[in-house]
PQR file of N, CA, C, O and H, with PARSE charges and radii, in Angstrom:
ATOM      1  N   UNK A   1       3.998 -21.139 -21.016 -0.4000 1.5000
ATOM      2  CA  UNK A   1       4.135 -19.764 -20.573 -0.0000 2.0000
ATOM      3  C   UNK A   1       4.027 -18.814 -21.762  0.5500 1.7000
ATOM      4  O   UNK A   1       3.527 -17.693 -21.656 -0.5500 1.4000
ATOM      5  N   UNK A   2       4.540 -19.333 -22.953 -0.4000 1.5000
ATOM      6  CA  UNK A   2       4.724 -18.354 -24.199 -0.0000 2.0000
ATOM      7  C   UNK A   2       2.664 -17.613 -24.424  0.5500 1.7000
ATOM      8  O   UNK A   2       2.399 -16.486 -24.843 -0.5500 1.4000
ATOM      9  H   UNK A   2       4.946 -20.243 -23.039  0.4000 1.0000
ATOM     10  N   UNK A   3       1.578 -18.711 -23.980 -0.4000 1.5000
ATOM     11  CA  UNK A   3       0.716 -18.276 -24.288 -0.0000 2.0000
ATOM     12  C   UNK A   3      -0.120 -17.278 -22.885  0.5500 1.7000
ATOM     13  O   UNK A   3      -1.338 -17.138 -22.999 -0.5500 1.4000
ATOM     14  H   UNK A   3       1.793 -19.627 -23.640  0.4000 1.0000
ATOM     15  N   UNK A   4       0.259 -16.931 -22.210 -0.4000 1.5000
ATOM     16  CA  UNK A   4       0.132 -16.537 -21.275 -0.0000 2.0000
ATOM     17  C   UNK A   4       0.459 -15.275 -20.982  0.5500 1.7000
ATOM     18  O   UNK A   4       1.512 -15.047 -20.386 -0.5500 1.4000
ATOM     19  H   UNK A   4       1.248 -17.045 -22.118  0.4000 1.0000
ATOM     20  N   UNK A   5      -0.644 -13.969 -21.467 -0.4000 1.5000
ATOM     21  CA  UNK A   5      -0.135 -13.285 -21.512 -0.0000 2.0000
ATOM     22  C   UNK A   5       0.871 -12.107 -19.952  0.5500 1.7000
ATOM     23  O   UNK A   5       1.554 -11.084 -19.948 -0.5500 1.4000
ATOM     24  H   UNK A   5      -1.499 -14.154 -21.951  0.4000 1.0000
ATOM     25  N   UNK A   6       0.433 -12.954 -19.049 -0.4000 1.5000
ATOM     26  CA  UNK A   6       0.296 -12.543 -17.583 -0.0000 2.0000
ATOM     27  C   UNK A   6       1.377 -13.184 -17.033  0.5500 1.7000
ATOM     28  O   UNK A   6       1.549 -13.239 -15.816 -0.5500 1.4000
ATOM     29  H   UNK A   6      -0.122 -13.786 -19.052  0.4000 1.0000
ATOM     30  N   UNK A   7       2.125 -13.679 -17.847 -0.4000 1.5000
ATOM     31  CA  UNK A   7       3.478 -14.282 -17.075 -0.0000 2.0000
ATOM     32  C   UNK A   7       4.990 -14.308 -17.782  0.5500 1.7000
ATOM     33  O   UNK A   7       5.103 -15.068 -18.744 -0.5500 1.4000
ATOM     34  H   UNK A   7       1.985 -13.635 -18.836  0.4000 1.0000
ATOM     35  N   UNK A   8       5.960 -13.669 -17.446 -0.4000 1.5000
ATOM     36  CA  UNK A   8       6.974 -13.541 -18.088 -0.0000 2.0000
ATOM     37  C   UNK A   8       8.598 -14.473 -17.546  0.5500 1.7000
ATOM     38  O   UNK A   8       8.569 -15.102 -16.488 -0.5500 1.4000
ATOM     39  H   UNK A   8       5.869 -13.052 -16.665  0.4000 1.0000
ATOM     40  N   UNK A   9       9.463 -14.449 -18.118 -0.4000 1.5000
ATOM     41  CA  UNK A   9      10.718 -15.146 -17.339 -0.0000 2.0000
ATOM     42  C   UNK A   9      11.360 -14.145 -17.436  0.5500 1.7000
ATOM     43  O   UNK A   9      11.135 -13.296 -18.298 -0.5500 1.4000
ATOM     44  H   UNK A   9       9.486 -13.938 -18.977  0.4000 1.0000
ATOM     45  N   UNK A  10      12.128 -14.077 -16.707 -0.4000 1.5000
ATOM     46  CA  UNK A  10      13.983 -13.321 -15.978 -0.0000 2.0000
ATOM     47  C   UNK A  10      14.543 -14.167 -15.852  0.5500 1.7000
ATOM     48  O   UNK A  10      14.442 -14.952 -14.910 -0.5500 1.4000
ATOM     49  H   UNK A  10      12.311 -14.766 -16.006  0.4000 1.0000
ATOM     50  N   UNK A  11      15.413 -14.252 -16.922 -0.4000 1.5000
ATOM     51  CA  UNK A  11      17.296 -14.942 -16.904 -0.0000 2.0000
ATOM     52  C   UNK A  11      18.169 -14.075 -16.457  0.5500 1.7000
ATOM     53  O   UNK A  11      18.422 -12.905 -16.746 -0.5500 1.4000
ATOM     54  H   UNK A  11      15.495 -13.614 -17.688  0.4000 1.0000
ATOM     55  N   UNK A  12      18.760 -15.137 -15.402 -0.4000 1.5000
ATOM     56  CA  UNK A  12      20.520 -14.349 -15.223 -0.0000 2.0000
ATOM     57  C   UNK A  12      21.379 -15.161 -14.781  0.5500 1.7000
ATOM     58  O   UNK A  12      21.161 -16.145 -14.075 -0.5500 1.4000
ATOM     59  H   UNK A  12      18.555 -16.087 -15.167  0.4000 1.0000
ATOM     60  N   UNK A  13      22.242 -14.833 -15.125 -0.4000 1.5000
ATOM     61  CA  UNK A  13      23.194 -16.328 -14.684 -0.0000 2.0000
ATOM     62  C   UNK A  13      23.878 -16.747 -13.567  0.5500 1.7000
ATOM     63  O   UNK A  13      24.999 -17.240 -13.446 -0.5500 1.4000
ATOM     64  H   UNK A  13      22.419 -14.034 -15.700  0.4000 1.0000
ATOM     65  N   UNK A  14      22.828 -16.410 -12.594 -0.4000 1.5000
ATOM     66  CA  UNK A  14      22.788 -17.148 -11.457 -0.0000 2.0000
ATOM     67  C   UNK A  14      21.232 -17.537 -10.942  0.5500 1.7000
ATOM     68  O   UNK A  14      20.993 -18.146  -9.899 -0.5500 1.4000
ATOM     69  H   UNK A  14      21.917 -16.010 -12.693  0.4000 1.0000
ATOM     70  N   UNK A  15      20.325 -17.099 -11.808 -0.4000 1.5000
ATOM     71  CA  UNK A  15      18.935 -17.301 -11.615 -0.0000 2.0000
ATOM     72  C   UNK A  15      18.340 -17.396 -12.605  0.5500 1.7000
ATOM     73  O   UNK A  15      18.842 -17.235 -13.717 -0.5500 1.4000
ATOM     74  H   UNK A  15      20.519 -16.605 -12.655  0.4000 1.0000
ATOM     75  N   UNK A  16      16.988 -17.714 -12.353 -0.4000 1.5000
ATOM     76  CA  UNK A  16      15.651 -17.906 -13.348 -0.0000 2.0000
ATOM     77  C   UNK A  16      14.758 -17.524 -12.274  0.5500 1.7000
ATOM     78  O   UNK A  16      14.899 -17.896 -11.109 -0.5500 1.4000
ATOM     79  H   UNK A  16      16.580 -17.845 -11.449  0.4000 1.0000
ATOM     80  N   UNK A  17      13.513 -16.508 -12.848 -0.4000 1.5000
ATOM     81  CA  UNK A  17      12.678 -15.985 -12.062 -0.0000 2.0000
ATOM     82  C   UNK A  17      11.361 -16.409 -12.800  0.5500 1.7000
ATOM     83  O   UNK A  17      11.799 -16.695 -13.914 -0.5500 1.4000
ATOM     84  H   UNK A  17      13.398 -16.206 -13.794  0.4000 1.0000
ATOM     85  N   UNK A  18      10.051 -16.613 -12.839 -0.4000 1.5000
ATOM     86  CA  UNK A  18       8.750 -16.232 -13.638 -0.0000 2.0000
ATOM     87  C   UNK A  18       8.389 -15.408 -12.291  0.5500 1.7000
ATOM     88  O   UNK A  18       8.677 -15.470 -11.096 -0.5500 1.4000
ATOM     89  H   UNK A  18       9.695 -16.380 -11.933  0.4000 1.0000
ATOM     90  N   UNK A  19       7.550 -14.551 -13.196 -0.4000 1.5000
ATOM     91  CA  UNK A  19       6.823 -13.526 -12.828 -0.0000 2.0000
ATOM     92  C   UNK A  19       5.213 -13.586 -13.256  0.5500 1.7000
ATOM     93  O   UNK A  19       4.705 -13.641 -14.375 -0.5500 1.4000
ATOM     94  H   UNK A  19       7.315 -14.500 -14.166  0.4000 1.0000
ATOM     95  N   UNK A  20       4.831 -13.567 -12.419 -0.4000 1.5000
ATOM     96  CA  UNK A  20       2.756 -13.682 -12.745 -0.0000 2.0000
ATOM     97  C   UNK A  20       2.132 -12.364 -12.122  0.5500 1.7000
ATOM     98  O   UNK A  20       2.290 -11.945 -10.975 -0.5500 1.4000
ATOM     99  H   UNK A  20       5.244 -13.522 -11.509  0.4000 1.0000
ATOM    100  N   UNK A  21       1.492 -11.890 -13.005 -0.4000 1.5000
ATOM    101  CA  UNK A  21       0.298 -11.082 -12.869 -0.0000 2.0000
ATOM    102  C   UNK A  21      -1.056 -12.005 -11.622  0.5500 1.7000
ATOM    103  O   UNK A  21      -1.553 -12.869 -12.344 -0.5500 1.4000
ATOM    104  H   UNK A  21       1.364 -12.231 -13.936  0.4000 1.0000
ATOM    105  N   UNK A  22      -1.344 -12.047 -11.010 -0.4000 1.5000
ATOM    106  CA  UNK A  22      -1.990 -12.814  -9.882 -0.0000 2.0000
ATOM    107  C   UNK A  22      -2.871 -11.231  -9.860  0.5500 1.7000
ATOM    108  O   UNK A  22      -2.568 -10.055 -10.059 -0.5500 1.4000
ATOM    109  H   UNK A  22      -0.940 -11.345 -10.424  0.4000 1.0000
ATOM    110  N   UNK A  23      -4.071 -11.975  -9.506 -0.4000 1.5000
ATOM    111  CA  UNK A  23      -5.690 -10.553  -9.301 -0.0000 2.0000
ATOM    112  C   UNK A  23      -5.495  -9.667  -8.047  0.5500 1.7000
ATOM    113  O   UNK A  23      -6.027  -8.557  -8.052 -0.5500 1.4000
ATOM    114  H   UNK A  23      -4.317 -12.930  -9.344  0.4000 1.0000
ATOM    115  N   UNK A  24      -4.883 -10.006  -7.135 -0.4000 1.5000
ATOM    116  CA  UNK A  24      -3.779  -8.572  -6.134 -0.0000 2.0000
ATOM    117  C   UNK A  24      -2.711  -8.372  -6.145  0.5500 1.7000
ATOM    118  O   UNK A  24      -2.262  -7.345  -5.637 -0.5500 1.4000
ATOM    119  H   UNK A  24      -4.450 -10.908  -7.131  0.4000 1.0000
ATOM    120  N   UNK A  25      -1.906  -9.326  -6.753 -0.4000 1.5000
ATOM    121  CA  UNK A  25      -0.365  -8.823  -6.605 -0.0000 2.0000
ATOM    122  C   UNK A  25       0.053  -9.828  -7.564  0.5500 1.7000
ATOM    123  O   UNK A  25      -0.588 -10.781  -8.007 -0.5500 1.4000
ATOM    124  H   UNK A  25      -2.271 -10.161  -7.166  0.4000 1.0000
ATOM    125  N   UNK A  26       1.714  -9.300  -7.902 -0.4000 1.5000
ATOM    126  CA  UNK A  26       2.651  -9.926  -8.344 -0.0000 2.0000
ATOM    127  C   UNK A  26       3.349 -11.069  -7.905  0.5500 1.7000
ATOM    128  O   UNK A  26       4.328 -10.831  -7.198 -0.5500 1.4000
ATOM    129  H   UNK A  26       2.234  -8.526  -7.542  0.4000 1.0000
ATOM    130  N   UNK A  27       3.024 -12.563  -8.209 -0.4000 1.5000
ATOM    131  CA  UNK A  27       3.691 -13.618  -7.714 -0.0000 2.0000
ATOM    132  C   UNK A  27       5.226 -12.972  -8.619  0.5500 1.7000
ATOM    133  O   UNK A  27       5.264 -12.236  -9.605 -0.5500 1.4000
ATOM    134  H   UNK A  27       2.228 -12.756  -8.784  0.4000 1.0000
ATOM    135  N   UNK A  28       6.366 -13.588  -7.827 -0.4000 1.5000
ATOM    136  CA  UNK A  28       7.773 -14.083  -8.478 -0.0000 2.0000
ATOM    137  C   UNK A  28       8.065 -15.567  -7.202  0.5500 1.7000
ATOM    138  O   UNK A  28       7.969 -15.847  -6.007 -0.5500 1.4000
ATOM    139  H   UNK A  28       6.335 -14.187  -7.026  0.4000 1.0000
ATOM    140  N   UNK A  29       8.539 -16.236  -8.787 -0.4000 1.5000
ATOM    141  CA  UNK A  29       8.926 -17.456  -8.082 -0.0000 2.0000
ATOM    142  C   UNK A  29      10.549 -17.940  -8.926  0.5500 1.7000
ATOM    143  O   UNK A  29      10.722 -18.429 -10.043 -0.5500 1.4000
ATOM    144  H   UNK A  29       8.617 -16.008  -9.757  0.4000 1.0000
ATOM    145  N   UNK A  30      11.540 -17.563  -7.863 -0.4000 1.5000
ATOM    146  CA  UNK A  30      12.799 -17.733  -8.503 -0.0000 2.0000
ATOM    147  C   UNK A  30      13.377 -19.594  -8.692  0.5500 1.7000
ATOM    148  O   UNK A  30      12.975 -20.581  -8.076 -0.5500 1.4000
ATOM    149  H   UNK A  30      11.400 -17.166  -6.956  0.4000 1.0000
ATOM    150  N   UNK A  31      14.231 -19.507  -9.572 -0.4000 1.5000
ATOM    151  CA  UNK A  31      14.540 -21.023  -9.416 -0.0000 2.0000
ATOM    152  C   UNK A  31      16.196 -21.065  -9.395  0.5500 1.7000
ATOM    153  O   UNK A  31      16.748 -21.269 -10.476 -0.5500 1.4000
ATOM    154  H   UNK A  31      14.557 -18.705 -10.073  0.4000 1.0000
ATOM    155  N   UNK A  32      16.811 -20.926  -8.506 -0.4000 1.5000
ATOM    156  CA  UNK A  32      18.219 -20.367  -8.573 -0.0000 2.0000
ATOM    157  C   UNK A  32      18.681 -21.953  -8.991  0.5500 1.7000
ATOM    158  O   UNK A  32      19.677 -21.938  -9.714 -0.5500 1.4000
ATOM    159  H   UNK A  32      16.362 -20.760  -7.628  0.4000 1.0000
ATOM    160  N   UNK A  33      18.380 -22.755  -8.814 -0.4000 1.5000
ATOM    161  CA  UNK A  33      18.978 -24.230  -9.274 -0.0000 2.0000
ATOM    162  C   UNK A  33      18.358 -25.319  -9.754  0.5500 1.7000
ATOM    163  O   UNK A  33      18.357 -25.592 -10.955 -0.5500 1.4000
ATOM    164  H   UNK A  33      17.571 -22.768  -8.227  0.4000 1.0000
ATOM    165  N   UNK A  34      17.557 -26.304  -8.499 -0.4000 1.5000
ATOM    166  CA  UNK A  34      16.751 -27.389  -8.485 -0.0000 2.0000
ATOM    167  C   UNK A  34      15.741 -26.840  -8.170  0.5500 1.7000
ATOM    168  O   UNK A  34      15.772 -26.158  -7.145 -0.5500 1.4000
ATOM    169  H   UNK A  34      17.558 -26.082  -7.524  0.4000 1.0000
ATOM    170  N   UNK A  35      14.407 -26.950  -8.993 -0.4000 1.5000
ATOM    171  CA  UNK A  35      13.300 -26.883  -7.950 -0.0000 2.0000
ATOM    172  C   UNK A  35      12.929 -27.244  -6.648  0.5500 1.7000
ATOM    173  O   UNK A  35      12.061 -26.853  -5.868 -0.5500 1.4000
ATOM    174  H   UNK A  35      14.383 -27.504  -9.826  0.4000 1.0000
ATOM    175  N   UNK A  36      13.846 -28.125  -6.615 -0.4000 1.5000
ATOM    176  CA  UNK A  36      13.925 -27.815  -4.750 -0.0000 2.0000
ATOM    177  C   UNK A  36      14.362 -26.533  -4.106  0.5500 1.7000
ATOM    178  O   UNK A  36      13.943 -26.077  -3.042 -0.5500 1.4000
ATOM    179  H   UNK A  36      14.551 -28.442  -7.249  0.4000 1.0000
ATOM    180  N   UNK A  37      15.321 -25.985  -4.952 -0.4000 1.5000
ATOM    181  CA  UNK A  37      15.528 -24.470  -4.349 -0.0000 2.0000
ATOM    182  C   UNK A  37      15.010 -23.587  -4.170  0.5500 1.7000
ATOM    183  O   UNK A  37      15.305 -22.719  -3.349 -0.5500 1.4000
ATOM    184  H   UNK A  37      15.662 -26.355  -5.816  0.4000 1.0000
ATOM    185  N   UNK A  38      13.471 -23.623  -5.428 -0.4000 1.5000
ATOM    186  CA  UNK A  38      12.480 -22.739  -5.580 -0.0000 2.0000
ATOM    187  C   UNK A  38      12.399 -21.738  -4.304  0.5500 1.7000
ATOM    188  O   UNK A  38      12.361 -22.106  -3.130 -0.5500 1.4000
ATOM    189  H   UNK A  38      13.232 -24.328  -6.095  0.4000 1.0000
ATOM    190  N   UNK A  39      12.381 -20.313  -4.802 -0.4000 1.5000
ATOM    191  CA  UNK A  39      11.894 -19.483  -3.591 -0.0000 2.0000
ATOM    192  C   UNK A  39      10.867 -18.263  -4.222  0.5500 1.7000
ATOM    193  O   UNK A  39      11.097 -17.435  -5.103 -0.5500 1.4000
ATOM    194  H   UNK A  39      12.412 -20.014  -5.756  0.4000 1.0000
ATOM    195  N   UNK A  40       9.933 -18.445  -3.599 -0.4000 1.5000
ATOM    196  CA  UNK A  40       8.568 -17.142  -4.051 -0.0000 2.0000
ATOM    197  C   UNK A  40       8.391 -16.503  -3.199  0.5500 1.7000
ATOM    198  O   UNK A  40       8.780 -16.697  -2.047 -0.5500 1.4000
ATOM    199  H   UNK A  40       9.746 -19.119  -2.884  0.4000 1.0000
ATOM    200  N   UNK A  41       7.421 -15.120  -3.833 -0.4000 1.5000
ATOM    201  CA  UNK A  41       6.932 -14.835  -2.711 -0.0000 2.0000
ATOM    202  C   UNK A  41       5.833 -13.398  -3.771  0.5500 1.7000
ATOM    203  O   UNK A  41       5.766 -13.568  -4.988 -0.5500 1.4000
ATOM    204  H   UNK A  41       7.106 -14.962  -4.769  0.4000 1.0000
ATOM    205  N   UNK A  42       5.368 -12.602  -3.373 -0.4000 1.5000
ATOM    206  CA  UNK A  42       4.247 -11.843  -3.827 -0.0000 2.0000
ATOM    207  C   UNK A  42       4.247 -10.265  -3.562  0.5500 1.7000
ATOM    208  O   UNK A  42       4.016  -9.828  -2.435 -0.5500 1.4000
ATOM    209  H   UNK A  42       5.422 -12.463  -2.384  0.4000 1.0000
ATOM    210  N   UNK A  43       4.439  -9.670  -4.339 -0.4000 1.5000
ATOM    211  CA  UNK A  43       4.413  -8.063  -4.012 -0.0000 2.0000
ATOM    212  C   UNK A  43       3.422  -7.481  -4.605  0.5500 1.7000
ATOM    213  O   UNK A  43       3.177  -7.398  -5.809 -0.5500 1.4000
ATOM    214  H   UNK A  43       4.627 -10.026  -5.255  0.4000 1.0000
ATOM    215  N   UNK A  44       2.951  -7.145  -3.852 -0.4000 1.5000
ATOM    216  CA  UNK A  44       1.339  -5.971  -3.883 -0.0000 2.0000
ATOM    217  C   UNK A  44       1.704  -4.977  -4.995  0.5500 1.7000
ATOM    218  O   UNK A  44       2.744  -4.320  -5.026 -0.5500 1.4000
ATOM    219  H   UNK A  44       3.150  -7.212  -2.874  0.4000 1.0000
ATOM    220  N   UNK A  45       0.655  -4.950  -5.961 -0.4000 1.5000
ATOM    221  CA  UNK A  45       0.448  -3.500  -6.703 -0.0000 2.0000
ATOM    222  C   UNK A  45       0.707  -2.455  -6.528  0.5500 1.7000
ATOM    223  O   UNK A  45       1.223  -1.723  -7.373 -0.5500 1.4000
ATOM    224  H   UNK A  45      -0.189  -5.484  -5.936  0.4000 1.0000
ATOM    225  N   UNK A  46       0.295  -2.013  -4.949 -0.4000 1.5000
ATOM    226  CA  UNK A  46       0.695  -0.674  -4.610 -0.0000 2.0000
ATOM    227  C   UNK A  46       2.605  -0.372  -4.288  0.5500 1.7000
ATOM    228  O   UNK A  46       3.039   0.736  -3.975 -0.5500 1.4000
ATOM    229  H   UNK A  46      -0.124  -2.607  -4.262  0.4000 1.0000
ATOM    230  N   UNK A  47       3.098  -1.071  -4.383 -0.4000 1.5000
ATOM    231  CA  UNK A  47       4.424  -0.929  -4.216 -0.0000 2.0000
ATOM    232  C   UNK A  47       4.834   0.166  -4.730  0.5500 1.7000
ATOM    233  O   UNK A  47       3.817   0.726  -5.141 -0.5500 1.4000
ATOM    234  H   UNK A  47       2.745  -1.971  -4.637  0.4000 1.0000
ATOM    235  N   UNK A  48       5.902   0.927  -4.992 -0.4000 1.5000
ATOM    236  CA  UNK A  48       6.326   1.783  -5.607 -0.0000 2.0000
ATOM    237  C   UNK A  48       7.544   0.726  -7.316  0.5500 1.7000
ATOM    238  O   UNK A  48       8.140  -0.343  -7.180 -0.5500 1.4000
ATOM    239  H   UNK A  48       6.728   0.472  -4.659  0.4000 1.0000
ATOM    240  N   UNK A  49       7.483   1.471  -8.449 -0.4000 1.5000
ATOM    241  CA  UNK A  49       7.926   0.666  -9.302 -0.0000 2.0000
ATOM    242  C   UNK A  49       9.035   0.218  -9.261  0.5500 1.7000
ATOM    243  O   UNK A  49       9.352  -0.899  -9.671 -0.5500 1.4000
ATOM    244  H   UNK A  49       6.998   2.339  -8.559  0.4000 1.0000
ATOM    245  N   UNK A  50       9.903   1.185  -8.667 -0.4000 1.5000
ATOM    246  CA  UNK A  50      11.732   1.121  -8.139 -0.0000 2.0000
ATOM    247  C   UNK A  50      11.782  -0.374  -7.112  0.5500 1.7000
ATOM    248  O   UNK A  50      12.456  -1.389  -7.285 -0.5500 1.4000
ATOM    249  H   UNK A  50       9.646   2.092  -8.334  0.4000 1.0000
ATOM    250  N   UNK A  51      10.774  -0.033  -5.988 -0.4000 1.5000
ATOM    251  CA  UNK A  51      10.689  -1.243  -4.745 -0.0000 2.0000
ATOM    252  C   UNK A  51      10.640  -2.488  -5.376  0.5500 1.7000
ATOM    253  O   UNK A  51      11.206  -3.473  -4.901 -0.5500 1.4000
ATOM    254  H   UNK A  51      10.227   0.792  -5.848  0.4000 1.0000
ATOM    255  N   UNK A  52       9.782  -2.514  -6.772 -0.4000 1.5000
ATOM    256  CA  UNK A  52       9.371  -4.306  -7.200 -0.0000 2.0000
ATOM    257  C   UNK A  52      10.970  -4.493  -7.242  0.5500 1.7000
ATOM    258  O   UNK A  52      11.795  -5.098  -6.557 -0.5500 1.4000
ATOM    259  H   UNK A  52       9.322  -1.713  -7.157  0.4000 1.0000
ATOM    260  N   UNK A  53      11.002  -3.604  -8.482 -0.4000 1.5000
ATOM    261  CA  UNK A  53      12.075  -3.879  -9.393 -0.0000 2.0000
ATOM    262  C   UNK A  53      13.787  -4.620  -8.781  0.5500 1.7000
ATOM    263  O   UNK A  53      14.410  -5.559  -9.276 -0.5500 1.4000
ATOM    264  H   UNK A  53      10.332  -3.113  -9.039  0.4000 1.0000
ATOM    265  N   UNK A  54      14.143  -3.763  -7.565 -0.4000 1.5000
ATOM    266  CA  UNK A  54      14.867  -4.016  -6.561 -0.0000 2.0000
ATOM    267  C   UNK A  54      14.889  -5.268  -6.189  0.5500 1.7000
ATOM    268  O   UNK A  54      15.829  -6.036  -6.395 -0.5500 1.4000
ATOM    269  H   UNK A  54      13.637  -3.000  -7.162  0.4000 1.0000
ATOM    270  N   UNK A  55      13.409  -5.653  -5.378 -0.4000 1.5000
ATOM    271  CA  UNK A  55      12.880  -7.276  -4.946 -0.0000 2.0000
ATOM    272  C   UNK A  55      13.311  -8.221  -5.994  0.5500 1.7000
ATOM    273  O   UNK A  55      14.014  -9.200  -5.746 -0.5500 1.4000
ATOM    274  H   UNK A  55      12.645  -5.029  -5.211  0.4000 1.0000
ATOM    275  N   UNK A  56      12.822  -7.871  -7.328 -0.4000 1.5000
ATOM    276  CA  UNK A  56      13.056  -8.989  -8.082 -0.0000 2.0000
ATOM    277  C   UNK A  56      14.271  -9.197  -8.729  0.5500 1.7000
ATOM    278  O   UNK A  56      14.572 -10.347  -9.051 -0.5500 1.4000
ATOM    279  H   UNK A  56      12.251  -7.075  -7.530  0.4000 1.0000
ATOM    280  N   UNK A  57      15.138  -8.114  -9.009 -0.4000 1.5000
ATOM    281  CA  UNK A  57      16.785  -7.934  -9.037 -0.0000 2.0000
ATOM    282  C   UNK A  57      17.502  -8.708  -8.209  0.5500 1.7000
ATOM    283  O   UNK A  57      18.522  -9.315  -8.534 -0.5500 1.4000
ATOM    284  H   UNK A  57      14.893  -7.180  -8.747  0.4000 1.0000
ATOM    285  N   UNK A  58      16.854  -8.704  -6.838 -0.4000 1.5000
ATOM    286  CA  UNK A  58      18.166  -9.179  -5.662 -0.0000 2.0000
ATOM    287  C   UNK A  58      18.297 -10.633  -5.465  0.5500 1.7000
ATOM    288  O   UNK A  58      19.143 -11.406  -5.016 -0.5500 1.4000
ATOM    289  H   UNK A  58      16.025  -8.211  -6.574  0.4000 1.0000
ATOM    290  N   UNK A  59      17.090 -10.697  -5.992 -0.4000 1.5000
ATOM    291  CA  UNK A  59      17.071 -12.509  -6.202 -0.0000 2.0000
ATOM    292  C   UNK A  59      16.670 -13.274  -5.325  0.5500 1.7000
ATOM    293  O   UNK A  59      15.932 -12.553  -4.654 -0.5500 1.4000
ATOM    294  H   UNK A  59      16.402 -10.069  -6.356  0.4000 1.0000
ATOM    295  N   UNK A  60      16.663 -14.605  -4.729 -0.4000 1.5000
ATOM    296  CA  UNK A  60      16.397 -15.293  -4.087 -0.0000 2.0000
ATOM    297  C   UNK A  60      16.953 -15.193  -2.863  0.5500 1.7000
ATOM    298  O   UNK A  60      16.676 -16.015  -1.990 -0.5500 1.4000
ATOM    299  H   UNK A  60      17.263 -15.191  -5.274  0.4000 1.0000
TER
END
């Protein structure tokens, strides 16, 4: 991931998020535990910046 400039992590200590730049939208794929827990999902560009930000705050 470190070489990648299109993908970042979010720590918190109850989660782990990556975040991808994807060619229409924003993948986030949280990992609140086991990768079995994994939960994603994709927010469109046009969002407003407050709306991502919110989505990816609230967590899984």
């Amino acid at each position: 991931m470190d070489e990648d400039p299109c993908q970042w992590m979010l720590t918190t200590p109850a989660w782990n998020a990556v975040l991808s730049l994807e060619r229409e939208d924003l993948k986030v794929v949280w990992h609140p535990g086991s990768t079995a827990d994994m939960v994603q999902c994709s927010l469109p560009y046009g969002l407003p910046r407050a709306d991502v930000e919110a989505a990816i705050q609230a967590g899984p």
